[in-house]
C-alpha positions as CSV (number, residue, x, y, z in Angstrom):
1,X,120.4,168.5,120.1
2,X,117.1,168.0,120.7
3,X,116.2,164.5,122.4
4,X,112.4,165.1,122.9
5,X,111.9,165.6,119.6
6,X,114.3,162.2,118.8
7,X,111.9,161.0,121.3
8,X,108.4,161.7,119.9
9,X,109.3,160.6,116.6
10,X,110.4,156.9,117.9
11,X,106.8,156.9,120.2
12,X,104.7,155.3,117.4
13,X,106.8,152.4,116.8
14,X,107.6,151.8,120.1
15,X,105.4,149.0,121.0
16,X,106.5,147.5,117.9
17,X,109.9,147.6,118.3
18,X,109.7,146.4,121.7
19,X,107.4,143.2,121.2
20,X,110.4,141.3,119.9
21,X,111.4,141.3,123.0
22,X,115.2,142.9,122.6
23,X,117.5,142.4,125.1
24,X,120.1,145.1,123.9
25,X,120.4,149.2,122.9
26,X,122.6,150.7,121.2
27,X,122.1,154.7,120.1
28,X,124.7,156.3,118.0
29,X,124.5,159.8,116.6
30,X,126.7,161.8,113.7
31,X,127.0,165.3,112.2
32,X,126.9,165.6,108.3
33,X,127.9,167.6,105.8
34,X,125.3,170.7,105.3
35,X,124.8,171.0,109.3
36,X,122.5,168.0,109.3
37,X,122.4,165.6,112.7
38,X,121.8,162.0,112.6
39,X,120.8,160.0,115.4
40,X,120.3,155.9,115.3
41,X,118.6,154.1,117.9
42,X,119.9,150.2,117.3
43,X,117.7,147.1,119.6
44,X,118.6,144.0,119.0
45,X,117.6,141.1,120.2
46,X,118.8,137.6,121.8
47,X,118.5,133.9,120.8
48,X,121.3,133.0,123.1
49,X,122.6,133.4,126.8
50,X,126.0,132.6,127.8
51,X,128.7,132.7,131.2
52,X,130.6,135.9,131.1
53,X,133.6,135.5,128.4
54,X,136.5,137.8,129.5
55,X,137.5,140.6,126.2
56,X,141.1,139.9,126.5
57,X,143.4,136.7,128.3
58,X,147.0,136.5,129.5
59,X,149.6,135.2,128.1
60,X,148.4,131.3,127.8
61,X,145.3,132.8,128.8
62,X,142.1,130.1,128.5
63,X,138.4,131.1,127.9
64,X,135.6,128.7,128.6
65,X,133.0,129.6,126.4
66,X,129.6,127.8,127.8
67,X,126.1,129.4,127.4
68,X,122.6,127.7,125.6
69,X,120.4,129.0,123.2
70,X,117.4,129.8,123.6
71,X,113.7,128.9,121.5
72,X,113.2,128.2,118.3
73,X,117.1,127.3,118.1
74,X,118.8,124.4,119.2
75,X,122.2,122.4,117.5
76,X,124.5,125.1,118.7
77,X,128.1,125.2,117.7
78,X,131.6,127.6,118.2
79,X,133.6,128.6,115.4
80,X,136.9,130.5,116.1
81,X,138.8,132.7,113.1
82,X,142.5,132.9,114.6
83,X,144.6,135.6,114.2
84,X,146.4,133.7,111.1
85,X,142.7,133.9,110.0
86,X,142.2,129.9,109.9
87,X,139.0,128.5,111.3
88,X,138.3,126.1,113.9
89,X,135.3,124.5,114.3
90,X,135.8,124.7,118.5
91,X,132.2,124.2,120.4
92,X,130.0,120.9,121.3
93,X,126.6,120.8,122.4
94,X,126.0,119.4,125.6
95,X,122.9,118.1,127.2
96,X,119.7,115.8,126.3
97,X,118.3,119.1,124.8
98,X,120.9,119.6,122.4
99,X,120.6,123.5,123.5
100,X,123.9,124.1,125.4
101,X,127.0,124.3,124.3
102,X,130.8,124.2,125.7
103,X,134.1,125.5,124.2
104,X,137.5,126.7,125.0
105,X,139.6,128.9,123.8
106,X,143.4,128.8,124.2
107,X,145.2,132.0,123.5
108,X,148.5,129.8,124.2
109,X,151.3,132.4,122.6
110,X,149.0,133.9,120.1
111,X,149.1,138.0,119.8
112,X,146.2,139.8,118.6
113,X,142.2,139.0,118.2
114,X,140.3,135.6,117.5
115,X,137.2,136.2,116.3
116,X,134.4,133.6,118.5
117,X,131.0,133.2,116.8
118,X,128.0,131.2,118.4
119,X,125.6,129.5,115.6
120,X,122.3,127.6,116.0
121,X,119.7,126.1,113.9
122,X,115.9,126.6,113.6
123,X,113.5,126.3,110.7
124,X,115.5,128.7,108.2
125,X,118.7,127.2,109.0
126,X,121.9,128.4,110.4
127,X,121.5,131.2,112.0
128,X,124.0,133.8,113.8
129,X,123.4,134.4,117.6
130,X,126.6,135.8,118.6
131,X,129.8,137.2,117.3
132,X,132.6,138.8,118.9
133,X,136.6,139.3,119.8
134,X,138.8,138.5,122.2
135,X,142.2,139.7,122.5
136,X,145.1,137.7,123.5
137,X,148.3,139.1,124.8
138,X,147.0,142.5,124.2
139,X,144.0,145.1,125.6
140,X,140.9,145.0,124.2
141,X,140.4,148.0,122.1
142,X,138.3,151.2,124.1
143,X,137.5,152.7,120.9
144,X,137.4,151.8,117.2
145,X,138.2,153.6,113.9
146,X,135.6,152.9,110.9
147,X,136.9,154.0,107.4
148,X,135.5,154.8,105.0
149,X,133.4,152.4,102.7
150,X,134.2,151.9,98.9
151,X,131.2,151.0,98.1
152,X,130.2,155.0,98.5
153,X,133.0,155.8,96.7
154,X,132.7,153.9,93.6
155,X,129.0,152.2,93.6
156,X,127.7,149.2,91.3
157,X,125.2,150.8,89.2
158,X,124.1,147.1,88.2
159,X,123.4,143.6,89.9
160,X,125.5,141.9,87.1
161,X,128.1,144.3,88.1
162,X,127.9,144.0,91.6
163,X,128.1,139.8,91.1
164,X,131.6,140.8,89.4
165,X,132.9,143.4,91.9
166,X,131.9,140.2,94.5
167,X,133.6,137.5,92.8
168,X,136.8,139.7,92.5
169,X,136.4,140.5,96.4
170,X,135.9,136.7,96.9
171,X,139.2,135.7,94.6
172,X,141.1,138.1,96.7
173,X,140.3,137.4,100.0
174,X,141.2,133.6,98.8
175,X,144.5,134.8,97.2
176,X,145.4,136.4,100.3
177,X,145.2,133.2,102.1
178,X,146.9,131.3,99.7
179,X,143.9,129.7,98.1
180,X,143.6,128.9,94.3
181,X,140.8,131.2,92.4
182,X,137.0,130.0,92.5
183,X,136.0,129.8,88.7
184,X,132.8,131.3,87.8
185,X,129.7,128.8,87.3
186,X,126.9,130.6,85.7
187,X,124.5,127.1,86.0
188,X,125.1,127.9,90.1
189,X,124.9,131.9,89.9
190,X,121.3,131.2,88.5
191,X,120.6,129.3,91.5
192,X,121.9,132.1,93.7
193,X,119.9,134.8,92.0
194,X,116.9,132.7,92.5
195,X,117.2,132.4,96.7
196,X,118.4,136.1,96.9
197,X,115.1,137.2,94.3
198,X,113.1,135.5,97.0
199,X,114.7,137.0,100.2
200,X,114.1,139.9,98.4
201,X,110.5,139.1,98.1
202,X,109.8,137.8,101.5
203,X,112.1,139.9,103.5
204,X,113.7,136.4,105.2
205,X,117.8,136.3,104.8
206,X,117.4,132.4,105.3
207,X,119.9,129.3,104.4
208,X,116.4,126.7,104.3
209,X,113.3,127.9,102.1
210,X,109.5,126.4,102.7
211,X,109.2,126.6,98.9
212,X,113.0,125.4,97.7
213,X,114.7,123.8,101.0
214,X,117.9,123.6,101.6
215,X,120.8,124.9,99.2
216,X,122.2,121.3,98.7
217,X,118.2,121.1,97.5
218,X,118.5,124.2,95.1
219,X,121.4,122.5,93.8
220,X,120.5,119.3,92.7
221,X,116.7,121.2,91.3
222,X,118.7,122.9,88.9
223,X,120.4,119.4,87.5
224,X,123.9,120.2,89.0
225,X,125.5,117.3,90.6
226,X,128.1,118.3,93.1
227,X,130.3,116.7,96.2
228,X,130.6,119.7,97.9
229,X,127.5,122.2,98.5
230,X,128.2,125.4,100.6
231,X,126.3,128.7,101.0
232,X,126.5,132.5,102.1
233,X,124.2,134.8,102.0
234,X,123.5,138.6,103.1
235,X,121.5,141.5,102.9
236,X,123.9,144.5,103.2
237,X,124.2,147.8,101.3
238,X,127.6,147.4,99.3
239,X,129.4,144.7,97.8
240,X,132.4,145.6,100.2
241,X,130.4,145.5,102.9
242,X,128.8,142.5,102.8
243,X,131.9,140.8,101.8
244,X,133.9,142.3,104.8
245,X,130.8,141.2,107.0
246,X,130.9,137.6,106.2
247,X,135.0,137.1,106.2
248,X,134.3,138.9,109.6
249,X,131.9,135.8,110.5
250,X,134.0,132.6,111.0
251,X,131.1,130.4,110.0
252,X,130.8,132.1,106.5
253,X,134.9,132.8,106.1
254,X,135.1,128.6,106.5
255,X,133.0,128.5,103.5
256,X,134.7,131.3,102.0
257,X,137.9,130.0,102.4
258,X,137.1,126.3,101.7
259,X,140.0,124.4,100.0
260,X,137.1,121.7,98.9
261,X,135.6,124.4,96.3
262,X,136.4,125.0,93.0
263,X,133.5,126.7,91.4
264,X,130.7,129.7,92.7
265,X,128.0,131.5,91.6
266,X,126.8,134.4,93.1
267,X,123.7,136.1,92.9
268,X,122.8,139.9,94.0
269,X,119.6,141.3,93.9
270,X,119.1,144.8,94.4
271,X,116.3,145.9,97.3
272,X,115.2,149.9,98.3
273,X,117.3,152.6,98.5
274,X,117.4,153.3,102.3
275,X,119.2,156.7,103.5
276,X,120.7,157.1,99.7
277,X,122.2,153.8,99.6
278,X,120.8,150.5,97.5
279,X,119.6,147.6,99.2
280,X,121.3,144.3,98.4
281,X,120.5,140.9,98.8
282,X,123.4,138.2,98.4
283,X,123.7,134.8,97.9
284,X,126.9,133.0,97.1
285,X,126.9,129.2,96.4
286,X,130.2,127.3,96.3
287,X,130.4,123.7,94.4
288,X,133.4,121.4,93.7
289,X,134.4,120.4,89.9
290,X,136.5,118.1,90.4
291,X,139.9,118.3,88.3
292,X,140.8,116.0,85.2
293,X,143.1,113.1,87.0
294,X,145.9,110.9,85.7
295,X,144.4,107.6,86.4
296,X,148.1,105.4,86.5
297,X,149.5,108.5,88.0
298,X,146.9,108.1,90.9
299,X,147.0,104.8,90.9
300,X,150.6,104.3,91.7
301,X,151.0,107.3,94.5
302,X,147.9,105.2,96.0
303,X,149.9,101.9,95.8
304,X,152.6,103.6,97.4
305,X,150.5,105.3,100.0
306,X,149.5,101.9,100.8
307,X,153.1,100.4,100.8
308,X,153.4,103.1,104.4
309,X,150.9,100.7,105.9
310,X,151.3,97.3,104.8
311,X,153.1,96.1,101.9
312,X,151.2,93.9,99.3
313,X,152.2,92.5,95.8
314,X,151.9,94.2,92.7
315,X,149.5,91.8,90.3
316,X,149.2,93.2,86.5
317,X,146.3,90.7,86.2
318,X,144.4,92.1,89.1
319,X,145.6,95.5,88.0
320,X,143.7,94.8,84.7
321,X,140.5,93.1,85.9
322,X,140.0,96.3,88.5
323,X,140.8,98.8,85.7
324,X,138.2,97.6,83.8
325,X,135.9,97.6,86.8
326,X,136.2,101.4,87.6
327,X,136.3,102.0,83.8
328,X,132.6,100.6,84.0
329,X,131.6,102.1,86.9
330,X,132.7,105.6,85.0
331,X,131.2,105.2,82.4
332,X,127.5,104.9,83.9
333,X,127.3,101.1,83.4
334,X,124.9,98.9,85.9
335,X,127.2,98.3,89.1
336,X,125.6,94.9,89.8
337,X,126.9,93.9,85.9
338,X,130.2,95.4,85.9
339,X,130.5,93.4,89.4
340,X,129.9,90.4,88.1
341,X,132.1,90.8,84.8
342,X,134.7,91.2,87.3
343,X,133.8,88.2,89.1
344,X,133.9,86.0,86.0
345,X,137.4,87.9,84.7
346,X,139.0,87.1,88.0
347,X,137.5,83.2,87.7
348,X,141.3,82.7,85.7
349,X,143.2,83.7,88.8
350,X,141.7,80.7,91.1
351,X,144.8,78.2,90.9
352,X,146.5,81.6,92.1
353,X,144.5,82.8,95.1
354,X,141.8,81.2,97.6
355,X,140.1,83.8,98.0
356,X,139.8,87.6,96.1
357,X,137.9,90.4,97.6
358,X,137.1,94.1,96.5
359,X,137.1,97.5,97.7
360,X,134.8,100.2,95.8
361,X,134.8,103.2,96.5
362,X,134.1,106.9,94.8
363,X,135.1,110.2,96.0
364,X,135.9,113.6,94.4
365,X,138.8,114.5,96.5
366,X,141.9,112.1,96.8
367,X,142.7,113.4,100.0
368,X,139.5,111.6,101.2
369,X,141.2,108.2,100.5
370,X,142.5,106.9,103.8
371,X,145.0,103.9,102.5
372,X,144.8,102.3,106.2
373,X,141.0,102.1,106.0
374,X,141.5,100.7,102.4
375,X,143.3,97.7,103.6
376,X,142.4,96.7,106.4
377,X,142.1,93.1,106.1
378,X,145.4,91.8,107.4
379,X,145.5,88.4,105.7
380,X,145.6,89.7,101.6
381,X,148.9,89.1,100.1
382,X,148.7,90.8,97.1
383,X,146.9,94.0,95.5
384,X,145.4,95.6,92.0
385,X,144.4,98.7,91.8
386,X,142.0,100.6,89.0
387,X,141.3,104.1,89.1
388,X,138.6,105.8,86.6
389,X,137.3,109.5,86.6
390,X,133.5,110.0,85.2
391,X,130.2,111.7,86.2
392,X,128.5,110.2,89.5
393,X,124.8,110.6,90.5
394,X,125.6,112.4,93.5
395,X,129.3,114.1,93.3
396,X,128.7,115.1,89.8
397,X,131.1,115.5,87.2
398,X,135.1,114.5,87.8
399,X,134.4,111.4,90.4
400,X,137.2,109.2,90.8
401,X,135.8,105.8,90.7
402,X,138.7,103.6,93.0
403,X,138.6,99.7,92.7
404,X,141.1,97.9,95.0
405,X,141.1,93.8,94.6
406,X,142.8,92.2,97.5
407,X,143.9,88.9,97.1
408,X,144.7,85.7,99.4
409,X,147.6,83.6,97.9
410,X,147.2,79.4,98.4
């Protein structure tokens, strides 16, 4: 009730708060328990600019989203969570300066929100610009409801605790989607704790560290070997919160909701207490493991994925010779020697085949295999196929070594 006073309190900080230049205000105020008033004055600032983006479309309504970002950022791009909560990866950067970007989005018969999000990257990474709804079919709310937060209700007393209360958030936001259950990695959590202990220390939520990089970087410091390297982090003040805040970003739900993961580690260290609530800094890291395979079992649905493009004969001899090949490979052995056992094994098939070539390949997903790609020479008549699992240098433990021999009858 008393604005000057509001006012003279803010004056000292003033020139502070306005030499980052914000481009935004926002002042909200409340009435608590015990007849005590609370006012917050909220400026924010802008790294990006953008055309004016309607809040809610027609029926088959289509938004152009176009805008550039501003200095230090540049690599824009558009992510989109739909209303069936996928995401779309929906914007391309346009321009010599790689600092506009372009994107549409098509409400088409969709009902309800999609969530749009505008990214760029500068020296600490990915970085949130913008994020925001647009309605489809429907009016764009005047007013909003916030419940609640459990996180008042039922606090972590703990970091270890509030690592656990996230991973079960985490599980069940996947669950919900239909997603299999991220299994704990305590080798990755230790990596986690150690980027969230130093945002905690340096006051920077960043993805890219001067002092440990990139997470892909922390990763592979901490001698774990993995094909898939994603990251999240916040600084929030609840496990709830933060978890609600990043499904509510589509960049960080994609990572969330990856079906390339298996494994996480989270790591949550605790800040301050501001206004009676604890501080948190959050870091998840997801990784792939991938599963134990049945080589022949994989083997054959490959043979028969590769039947749909072009049919080639089944050799047992070349079978054998490119068994033993990825066996090799699997089992660490020099790639230049296993190649040229191969070579001399397949030296008995001559009065066979003129010619005998080889595809090598190693992945940690068999969905990655793309049989048309695999075959693509047009004159081999007949086929073997040898598929190994083992530890690689690079996708770590579980790689699926793949050996294809294509031969050339006489």
């Amino acid at each position: 009730d008393q604005p000057d006073a509001i006012v003279e309190q803010l004056r000292p900080r003033l020139a502070e708060l306005l030499a980052a230049g914000p481009a935004r205000l926002g002042v909200g105020t409340a009435h608590r328990d015990g007849d005590e008033d609370v006012t917050v004055v909220a400026l924010q600032g802008s790294g990006v600019r953008t055309r004016p983006i309607p809040r809610a479309l027609p029926d088959g309504g289509v938004a152009r989203i176009e805008g550039e970002v501003l200095p230090p950022y540049g690599s824009p791009e558009v992510f989109i969570t739909h209303e069936d909560g996928s995401v779309s990866r929906a914007g391309a950067t346009v321009g010599a300066a790689g600092t506009k970007f372009r994107a549409e989005l098509d409400c088409g018969k969709v009902t309800g929100k999609e969530q749009v999000e505008i990214t760029a990257v500068d020296s600490s990474g990915s970085t949130v610009l913008a994020n925001f709804p647009v309605w489809c079919r429907a009016d764009a709310p005047t007013e909003i409801t916030v419940a609640p937060s459990t996180d008042d209700s039922s606090p972590v007393a703990t970091e270890a605790e509030a690592e656990a209360r996230m991973l079960d958030l985490v599980n069940r936001d996947r669950a919900a989607a239909g997603l299999p259950a991220l299994t704990w990695d305590e080798r990755v959590a230790e990596v986690a704790r150690g980027h969230s202990r130093e945002m905690q220390q340096t006051g920077a939520v960043a993805h890219v560290s001067a002092t440990t990089g990139t997470a892909a970087d922390r990763v592979k410091a901490a001698g774990i070997r993995s094909a898939a390297v994603l990251e999240n982090i916040a600084r929030a003040y609840g496990v709830a919160e933060a978890e609600d805040g990043l499904m509510n970003s589509p960049g960080h739900r994609a990572n969330l909701m990856s079906p390339a993961v298996t494994h996480v580690g989270i790591g949550v260290i605790f800040g301050e207490q501001v206004a009676g609530r604890r501080e948190m800094f959050i870091t998840q890291v997801f990784t792939r493991v991938t599963p134990p395979i049945d080589p022949a079992a994989v083997a054959s649905d490959l043979r028969a994925a590769i039947d749909k493009v072009r049919t080639l004969s089944q050799d047992e001899a070349l079978d054998k010779v490119a068994v033993a090949y990825a066996q090799e490979l699997a089992a660490g052995h020099d790639a230049k020697q296993a190649s040229a056992r191969a070579s001399r094994s397949l030296e008995a098939l001559a009065p066979r085949y003129r010619r005998i070539g080889s595809v090598v390949t190693t992945v940690s997903d068999l969905a990655a295999l793309d049989p048309e790609s695999l075959v693509s020479d047009g004159l081999a008549t007949h086929l073997g196929i040898g598929i190994a699992q083992g530890t690689h240098e690079e996708l770590g433990e579980g790689a699926i070594f793949v050996v294809l021999l294509l031969a050339f009858g006489r």
